[in-house]
C-alpha positions as CSV (number, residue, x, y, z in Angstrom):
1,X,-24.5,30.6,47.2
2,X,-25.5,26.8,47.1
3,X,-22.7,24.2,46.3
4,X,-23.8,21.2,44.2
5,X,-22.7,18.9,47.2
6,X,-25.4,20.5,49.6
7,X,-27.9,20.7,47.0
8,X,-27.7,17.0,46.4
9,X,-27.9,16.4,50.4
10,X,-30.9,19.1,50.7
11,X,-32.6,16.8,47.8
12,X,-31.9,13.6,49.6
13,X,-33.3,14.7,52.2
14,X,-36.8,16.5,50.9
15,X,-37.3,12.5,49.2
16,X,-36.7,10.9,52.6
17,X,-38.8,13.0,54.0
18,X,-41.6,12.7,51.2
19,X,-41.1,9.3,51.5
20,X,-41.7,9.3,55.2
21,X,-44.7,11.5,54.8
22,X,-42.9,13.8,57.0
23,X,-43.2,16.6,54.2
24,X,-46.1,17.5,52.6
25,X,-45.7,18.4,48.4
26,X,-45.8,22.0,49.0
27,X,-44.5,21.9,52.5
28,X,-41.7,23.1,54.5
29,X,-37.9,21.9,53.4
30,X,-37.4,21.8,57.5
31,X,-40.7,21.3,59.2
32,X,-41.7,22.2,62.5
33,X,-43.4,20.3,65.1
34,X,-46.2,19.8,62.6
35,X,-45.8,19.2,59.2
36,X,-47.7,22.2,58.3
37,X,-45.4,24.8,60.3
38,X,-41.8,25.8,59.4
39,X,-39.0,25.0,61.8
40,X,-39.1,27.7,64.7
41,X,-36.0,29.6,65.7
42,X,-35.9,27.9,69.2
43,X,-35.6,24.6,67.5
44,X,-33.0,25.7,65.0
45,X,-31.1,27.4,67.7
46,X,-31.4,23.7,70.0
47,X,-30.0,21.7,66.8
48,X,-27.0,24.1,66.5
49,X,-26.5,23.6,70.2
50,X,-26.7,19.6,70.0
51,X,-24.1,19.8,66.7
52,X,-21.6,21.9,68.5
53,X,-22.2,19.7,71.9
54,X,-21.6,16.9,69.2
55,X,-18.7,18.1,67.8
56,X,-17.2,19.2,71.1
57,X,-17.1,22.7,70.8
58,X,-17.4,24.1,74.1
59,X,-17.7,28.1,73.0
60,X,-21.3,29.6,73.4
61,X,-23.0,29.4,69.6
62,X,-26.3,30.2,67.9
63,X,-27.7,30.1,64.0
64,X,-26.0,33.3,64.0
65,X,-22.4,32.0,64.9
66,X,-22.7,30.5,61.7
67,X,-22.8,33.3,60.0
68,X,-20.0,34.9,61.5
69,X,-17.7,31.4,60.5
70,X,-18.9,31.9,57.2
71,X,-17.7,35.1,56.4
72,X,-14.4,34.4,58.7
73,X,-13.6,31.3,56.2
74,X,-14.5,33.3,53.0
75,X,-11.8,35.9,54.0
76,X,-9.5,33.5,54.8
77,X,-9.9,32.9,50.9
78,X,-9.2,35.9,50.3
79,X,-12.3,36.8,48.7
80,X,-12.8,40.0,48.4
81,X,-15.0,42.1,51.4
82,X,-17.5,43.1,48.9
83,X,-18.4,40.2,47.8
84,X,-19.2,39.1,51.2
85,X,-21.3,42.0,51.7
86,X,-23.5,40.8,49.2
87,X,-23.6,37.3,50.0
88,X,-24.9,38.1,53.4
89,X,-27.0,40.5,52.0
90,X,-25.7,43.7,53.7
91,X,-26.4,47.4,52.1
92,X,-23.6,48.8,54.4
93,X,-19.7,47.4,54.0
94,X,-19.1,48.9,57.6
95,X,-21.6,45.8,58.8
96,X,-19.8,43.0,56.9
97,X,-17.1,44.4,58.5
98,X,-18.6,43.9,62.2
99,X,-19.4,40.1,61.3
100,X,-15.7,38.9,60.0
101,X,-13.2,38.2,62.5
102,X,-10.1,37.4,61.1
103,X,-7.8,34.0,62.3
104,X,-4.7,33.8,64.3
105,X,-3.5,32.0,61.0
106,X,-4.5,34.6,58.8
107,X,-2.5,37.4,60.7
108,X,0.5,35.6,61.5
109,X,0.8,34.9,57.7
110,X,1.0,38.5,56.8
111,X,4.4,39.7,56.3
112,X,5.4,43.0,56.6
113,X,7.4,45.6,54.2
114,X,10.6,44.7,55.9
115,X,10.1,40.6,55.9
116,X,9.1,41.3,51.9
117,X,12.1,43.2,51.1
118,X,14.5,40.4,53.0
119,X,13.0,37.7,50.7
120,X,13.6,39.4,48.5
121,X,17.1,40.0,49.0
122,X,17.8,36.5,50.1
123,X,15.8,35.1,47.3
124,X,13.3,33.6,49.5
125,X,9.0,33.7,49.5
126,X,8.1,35.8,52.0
127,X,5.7,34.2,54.7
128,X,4.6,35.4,58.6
């Protein structure tokens, strides 16, 4: 899944960095310390440290955290579990299950039987 918005920012970037001569025609789309090496994981995981210092997020995070928000803010959608599963590329729905956490928000909007069936008495939308 790649939205037009980031694809036009991922090709900004790849001719900034060609015109640079930071990346090399058949080279990395985030080079390493070299321009001949990929990005390494202990750089990637400083960036995501230095955007969330940014940003002012005090919580612990990690490349990974990003894929648990991801999956948190496609439920919050309400698209369906499944679909998840395959966007993240899991064979198991019982481990798409282990990387969504679901909002404050999202469970106090949930109304229950009871709530449902006043609305609907009282002519009203039900809501948490």
């Amino acid at each position: 899944m790649l939205s037009p918005q980031l694809l036009e920012l991922l090709r900004v970037w790849w001719r900034e960095g060609r015109r640079r001569g930071v990346m090399l025609p058949h080279g990395w789309l985030f080079p390493g310390r070299s321009c001949t090496d990929p990005i390494s994981s202990r750089q990637l995981h400083r960036a995501v440290q230095e955007a969330a210092e940014v940003a002012g997020i005090r919580k612990r995070v990690s490349p990974h955290t990003l894929r648990h928000s991801f999956a948190t803010h496609l439920l919050e959608q309400d698209v369906d579990i499944r679909v998840i599963q395959v966007l993240l590329g899991h064979s198991k729905l019982e481990t798409t299950a282990l990387y969504t956490k679901v909002s404050t928000r999202t469970i106090h909007a949930v109304a229950g039987p009871l709530d449902r069936l006043m609305a609907l008495m009282e002519g009203k939308t039900p809501s948490g």
